[in-house]
MISETOR-644217 format. One record per residue (C-alpha): residue number from 1; residue in one letter; x, y, z. Coordinates in steps of 0.1 Angstrom, whole numbers, padded with zeros to 4 digits. Example, Ala and Ser with C-alpha at 12.3 -4.5 7.8 and 13.67 -1.06 7.14 Angstrom:
nr 1	rest a	X 0123	Y -0045	Z 0078 .
nr 2	rest s	X 0137	Y -0011	Z 0071 .
***
This chain:
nr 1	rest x	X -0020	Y 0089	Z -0018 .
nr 2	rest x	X -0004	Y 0062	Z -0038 .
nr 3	rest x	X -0008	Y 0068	Z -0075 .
nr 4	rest x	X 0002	Y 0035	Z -0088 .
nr 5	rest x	X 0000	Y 0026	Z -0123 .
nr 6	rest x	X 0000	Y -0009	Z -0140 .
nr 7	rest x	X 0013	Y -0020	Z -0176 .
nr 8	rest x	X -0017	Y -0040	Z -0190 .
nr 9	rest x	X -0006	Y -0067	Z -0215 .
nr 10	rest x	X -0029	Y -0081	Z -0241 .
nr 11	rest x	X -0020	Y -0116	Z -0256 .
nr 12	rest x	X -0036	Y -0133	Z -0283 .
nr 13	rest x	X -0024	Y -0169	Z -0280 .
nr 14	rest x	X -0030	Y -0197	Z -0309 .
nr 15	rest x	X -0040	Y -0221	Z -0300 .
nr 16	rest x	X -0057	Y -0208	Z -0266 .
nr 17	rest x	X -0047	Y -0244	Z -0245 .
nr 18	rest x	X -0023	Y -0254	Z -0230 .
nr 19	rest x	X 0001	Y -0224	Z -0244 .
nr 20	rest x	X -0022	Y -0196	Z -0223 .
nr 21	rest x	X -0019	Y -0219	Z -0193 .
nr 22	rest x	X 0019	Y -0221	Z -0197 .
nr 23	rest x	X 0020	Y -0180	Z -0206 .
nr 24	rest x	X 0007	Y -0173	Z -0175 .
nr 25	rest x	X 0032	Y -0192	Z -0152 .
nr 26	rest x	X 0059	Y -0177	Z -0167 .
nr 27	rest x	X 0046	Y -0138	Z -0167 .
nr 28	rest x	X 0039	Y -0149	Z -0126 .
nr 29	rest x	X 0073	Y -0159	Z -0124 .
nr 30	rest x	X 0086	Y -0127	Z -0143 .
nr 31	rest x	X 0065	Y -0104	Z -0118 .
nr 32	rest x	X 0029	Y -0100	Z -0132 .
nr 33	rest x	X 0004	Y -0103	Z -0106 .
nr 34	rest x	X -0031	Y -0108	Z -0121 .
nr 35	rest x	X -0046	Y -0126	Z -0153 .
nr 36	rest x	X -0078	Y -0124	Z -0166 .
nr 37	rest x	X -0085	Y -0152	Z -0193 .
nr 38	rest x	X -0104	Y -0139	Z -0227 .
nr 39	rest x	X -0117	Y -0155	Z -0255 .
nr 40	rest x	X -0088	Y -0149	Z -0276 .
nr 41	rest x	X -0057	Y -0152	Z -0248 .
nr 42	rest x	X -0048	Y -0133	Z -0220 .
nr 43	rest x	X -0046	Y -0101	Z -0205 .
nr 44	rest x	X -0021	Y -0096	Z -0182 .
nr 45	rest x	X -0010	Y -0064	Z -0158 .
nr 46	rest x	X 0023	Y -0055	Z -0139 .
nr 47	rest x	X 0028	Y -0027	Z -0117 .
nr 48	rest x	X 0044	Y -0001	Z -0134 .
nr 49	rest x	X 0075	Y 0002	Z -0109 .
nr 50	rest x	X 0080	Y -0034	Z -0110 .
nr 51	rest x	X 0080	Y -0037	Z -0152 .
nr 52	rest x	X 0114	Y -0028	Z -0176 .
nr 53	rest x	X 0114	Y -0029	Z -0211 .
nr 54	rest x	X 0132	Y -0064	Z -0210 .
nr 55	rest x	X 0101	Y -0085	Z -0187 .
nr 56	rest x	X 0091	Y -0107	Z -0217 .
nr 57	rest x	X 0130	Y -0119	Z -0224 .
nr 58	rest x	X 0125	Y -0148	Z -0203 .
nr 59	rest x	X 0089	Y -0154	Z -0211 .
nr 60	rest x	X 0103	Y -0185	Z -0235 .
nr 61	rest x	X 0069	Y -0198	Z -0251 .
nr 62	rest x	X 0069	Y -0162	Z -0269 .
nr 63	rest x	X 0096	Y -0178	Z -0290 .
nr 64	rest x	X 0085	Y -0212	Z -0295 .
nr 65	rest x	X 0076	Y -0231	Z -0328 .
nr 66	rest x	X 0045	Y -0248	Z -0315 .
nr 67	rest x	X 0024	Y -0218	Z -0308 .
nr 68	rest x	X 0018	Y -0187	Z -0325 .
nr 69	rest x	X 0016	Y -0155	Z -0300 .
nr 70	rest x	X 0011	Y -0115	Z -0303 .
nr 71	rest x	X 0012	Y -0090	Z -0283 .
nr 72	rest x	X 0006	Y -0050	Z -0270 .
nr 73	rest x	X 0006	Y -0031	Z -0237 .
nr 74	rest x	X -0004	Y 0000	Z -0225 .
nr 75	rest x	X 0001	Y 0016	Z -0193 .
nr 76	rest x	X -0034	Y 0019	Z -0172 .
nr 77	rest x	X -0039	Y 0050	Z -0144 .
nr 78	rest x	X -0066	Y 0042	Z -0119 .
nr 79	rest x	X -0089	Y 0071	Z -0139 .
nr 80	rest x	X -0095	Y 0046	Z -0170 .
nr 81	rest x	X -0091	Y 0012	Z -0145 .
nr 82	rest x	X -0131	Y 0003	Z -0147 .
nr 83	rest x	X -0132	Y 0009	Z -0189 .
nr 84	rest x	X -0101	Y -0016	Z -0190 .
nr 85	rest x	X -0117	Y -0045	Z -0170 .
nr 86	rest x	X -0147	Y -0039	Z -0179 .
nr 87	rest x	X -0142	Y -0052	Z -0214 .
nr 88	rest x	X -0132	Y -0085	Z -0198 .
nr 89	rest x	X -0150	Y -0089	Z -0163 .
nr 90	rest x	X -0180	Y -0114	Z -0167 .
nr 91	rest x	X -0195	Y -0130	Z -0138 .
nr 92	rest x	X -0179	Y -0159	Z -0121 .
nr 93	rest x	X -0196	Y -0192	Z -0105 .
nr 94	rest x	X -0176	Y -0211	Z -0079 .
nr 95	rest x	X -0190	Y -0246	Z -0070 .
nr 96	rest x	X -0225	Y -0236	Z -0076 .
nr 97	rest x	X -0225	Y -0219	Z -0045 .
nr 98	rest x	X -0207	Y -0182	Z -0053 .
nr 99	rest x	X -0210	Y -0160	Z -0075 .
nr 100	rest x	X -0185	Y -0131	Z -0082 .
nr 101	rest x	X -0199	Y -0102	Z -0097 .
nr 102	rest x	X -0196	Y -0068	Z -0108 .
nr 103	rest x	X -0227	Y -0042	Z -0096 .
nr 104	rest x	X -0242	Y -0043	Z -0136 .
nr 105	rest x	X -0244	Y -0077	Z -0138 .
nr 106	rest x	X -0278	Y -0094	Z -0128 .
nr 107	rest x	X -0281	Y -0111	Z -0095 .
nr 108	rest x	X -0275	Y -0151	Z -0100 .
nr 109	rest x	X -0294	Y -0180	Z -0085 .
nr 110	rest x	X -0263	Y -0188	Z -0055 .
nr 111	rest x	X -0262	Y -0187	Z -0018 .
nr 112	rest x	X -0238	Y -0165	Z -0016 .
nr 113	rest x	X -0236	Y -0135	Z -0040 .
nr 114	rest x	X -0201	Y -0109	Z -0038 .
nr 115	rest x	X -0206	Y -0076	Z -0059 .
nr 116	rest x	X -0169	Y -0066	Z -0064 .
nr 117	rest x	X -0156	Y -0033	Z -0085 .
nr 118	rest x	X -0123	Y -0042	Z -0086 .
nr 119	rest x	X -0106	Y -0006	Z -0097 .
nr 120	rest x	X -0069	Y -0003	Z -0090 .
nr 121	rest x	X -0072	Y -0039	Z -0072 .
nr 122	rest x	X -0069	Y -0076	Z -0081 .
nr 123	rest x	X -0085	Y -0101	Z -0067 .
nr 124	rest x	X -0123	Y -0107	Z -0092 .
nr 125	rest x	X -0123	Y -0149	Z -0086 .
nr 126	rest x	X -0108	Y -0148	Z -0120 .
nr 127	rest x	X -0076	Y -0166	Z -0113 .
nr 128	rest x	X -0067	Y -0195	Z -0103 .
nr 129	rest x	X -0056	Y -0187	Z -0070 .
nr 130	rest x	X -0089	Y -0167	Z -0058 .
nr 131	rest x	X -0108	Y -0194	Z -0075 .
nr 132	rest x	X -0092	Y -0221	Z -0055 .
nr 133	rest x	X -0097	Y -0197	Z -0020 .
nr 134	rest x	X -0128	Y -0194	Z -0023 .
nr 135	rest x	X -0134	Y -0230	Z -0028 .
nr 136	rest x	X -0111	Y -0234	Z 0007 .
nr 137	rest x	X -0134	Y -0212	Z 0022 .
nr 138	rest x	X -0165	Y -0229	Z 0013 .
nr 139	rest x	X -0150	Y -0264	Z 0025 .
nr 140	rest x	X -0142	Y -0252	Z 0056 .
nr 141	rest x	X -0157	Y -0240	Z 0092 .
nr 142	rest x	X -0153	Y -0205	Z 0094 .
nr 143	rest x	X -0185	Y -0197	Z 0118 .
nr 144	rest x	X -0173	Y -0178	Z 0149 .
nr 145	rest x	X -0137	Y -0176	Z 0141 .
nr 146	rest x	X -0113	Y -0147	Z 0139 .
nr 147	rest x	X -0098	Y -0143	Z 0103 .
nr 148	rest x	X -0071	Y -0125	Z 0087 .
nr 149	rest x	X -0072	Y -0117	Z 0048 .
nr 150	rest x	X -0037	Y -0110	Z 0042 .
nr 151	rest x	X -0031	Y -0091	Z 0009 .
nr 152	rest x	X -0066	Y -0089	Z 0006 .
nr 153	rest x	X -0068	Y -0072	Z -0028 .
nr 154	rest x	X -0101	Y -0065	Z -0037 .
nr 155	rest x	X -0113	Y -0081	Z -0002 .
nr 156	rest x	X -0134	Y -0104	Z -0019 .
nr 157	rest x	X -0121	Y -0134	Z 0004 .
nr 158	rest x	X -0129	Y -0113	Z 0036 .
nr 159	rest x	X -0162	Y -0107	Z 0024 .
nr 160	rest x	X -0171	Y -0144	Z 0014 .
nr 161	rest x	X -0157	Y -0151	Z 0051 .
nr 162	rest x	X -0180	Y -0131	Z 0065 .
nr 163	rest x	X -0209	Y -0141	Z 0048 .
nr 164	rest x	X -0200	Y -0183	Z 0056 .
nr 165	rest x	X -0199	Y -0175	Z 0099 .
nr 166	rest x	X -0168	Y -0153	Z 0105 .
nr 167	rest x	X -0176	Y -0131	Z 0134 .
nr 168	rest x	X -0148	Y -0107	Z 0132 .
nr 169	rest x	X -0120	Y -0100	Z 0100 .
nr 170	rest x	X -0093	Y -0079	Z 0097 .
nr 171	rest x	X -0082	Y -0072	Z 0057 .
nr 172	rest x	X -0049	Y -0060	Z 0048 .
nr 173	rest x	X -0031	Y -0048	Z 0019 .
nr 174	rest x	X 0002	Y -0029	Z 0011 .
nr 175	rest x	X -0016	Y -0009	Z -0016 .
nr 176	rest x	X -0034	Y 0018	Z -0011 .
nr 177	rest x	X -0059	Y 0011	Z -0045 .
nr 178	rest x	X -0063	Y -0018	Z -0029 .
nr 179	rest x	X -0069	Y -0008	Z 0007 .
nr 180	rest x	X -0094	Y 0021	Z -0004 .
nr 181	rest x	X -0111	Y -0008	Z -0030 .
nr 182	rest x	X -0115	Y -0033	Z -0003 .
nr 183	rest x	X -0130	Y -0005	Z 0018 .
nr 184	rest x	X -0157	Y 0001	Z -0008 .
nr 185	rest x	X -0165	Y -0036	Z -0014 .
nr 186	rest x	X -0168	Y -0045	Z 0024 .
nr 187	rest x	X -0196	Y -0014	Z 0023 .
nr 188	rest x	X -0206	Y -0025	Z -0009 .
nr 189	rest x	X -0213	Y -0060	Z 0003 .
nr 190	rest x	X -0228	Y -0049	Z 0034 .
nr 191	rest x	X -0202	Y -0064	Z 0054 .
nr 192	rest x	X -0203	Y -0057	Z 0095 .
nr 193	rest x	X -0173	Y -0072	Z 0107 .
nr 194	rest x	X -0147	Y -0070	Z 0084 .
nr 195	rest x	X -0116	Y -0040	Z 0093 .
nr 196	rest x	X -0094	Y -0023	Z 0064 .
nr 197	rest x	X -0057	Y -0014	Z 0068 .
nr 198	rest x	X -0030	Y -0003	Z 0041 .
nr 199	rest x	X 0006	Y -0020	Z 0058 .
nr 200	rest x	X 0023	Y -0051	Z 0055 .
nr 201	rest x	X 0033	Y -0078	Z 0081 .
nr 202	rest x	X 0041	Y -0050	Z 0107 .
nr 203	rest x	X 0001	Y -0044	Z 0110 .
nr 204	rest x	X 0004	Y -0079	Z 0124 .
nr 205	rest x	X 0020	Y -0073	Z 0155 .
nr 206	rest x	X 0003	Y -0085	Z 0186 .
nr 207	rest x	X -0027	Y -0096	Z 0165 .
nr 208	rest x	X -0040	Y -0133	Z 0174 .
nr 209	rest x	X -0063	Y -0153	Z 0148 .
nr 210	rest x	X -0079	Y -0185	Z 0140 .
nr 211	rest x	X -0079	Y -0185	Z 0106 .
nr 212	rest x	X -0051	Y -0165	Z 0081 .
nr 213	rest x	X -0057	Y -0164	Z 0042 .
nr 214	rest x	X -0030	Y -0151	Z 0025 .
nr 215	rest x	X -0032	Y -0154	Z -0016 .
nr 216	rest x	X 0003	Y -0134	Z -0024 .
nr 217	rest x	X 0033	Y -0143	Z -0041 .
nr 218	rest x	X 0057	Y -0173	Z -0031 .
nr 219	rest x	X 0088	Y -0148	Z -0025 .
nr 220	rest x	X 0067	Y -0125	Z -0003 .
nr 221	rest x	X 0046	Y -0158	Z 0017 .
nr 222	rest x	X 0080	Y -0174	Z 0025 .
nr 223	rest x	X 0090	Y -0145	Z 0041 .
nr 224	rest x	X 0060	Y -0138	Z 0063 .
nr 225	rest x	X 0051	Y -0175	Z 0073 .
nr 226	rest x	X 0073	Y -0173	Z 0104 .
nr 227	rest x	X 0049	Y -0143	Z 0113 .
nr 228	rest x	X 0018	Y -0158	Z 0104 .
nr 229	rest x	X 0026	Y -0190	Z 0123 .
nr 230	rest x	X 0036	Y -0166	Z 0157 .
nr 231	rest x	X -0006	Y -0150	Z 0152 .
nr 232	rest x	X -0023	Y -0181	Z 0147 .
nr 233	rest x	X -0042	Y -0193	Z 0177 .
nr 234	rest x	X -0038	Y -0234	Z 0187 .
nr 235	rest x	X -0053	Y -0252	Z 0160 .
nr 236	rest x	X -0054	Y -0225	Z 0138 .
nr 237	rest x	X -0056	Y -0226	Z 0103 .
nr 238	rest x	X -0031	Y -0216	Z 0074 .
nr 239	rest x	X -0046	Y -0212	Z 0039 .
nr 240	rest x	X -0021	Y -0201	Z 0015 .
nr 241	rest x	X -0021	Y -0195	Z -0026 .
nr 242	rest x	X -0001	Y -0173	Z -0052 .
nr 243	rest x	X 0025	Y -0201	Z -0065 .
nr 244	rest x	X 0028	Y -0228	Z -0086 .
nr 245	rest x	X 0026	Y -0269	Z -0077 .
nr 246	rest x	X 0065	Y -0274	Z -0084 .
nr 247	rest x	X 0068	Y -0246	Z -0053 .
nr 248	rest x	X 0044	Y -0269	Z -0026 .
nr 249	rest x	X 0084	Y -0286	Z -0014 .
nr 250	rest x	X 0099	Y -0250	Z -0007 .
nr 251	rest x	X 0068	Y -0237	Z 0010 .
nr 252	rest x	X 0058	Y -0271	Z 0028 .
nr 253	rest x	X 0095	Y -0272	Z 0043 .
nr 254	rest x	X 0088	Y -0235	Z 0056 .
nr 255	rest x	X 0055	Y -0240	Z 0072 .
nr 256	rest x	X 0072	Y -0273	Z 0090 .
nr 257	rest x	X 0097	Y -0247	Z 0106 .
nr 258	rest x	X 0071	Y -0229	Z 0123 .
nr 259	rest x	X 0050	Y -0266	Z 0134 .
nr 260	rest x	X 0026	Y -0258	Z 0106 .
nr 261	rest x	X 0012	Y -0291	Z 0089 .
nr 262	rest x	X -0001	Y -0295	Z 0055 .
nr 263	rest x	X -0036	Y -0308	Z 0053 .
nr 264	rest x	X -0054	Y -0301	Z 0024 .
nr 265	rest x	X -0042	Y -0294	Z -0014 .
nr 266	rest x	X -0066	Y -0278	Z -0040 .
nr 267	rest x	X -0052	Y -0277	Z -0077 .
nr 268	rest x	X -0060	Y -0256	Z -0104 .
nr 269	rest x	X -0039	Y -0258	Z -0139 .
nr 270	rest x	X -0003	Y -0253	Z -0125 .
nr 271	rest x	X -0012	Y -0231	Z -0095 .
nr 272	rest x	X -0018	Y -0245	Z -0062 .
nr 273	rest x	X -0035	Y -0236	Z -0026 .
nr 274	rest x	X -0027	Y -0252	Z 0005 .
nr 275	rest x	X -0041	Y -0256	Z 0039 .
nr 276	rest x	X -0023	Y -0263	Z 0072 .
nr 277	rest x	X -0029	Y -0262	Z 0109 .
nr 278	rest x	X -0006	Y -0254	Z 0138 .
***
């Protein structure tokens, strides 16, 4: 089993807006792969294999007049995960219609309600980039179709997927944490139709699917779009987040090499998601 282990960073930013909005593209660019927003800044986390003792020299608003900015980390093993975002996780609404939620917080008033314990995964509807997924999800027609949650995290898009029509899901993430999380939340959310696999793009192979969501990284998407485009059916649709607006030109251009079309552009702060169609 994996035993991965993430360095948790804890900013207090002053004043919170825009610098925390402008902290956080710049620790994604440097490698840090989930946020979660508090009262006084940000708290951000980077797997320990991917971190070095230099990650915040090119984080440049640390050294700038205009905003005042402190700092500690720790590292975090899965055995004290839940303490560590549970000091931070409070219930999220998306458009009125979903709410994200751990099991200890009371049931909302929405139509769809996702109980997720995140663990050793990422992926709460925190961010940006779940947040605007979600939203993709609830805008479009998902009844009867074949999905793919690529990098699925938590699984938390799976599930919602489910829930809004989809009759049969596969979820997959590199991580073990994550596939073994995604495992529980698809029981935990009573989920029927939704399959788990730890692998990358290789579990792809042969696979067909109307609908792909893949909320990653931009280095990692731009690699895997040529394979995502071969395992969508006609008409299929592309839904992709995990990168900033200035990035829409690089991954546009790549989709268009695989006769992918973009269609539909949801913005949140400086991250975007995009939809196309084959």
């Amino acid at each position: 089993m994996s035993n991965t282990i993430y360095i948790g960073y804890n900013f207090k930013v002053n004043p919170l807006q825009p610098a925390t909005e402008i902290l956080i593209a710049e620790l994604g660019y440097a490698g840090f792969e989930s946020f979660v927003e508090t009262e006084e800044g940000v708290t951000a986390y980077i797997q320990k294999d991917e971190w070095n003792a230099q990650i915040l020299d090119d984080i440049h608003i640390l050294s700038s007049d205009e905003f005042e900015i402190k700092f500690d980390f720790n590292a975090i093993e899965q055995t004290n995960w839940n303490e560590e975002w549970e000091k931070n996780f409070n219930p999220i609404i998306v458009d009125d219609l979903v709410s994200v939620r751990a099991p200890f917080h009371e049931k909302p008033d929405t139509k769809y309600d996702l109980i997720i314990e995140p663990k050793m995964s990422f992926g709460t509807g925190h961010h940006e980039t779940t947040h605007m997924m979600i939203q993709h999800i609830l805008k479009n027609d998902f009844k009867g179709k074949s999905v793919l949650d690529m990098g699925c995290g938590t699984g938390v898009l799976a599930i919602l997927a489910e829930k809004v029509g989809a009759s049969k899901l596969d979820a997959i993430d590199i991580d073990n944490w994550c596939y073994l999380n995604s495992l529980e939340n698809v029981e935990r959310n009573q989920c029927e139709h939704i399959s788990v696999f730890e692998g990358d793009v290789k579990r792809l192979e042969g696979k067909k699917y109307d609908t792909i969501i893949a909320n990653i990284n931009r280095n990692i998407l731009l690699a895997d779009i040529a394979v995502y485009a071969q395992c969508l059916n006609k008409n299929g649709s592309l839904f992709l987040s995990g990168f900033y607006e200035a990035d829409i030109p690089i991954i546009e251009a790549e989709c268009a090499k695989h006769m992918l079309k973009l269609t539909e552009t949801i913005q949140k702060g400086l991250w975007v998601s995009l939809k196309f169609i084959i």
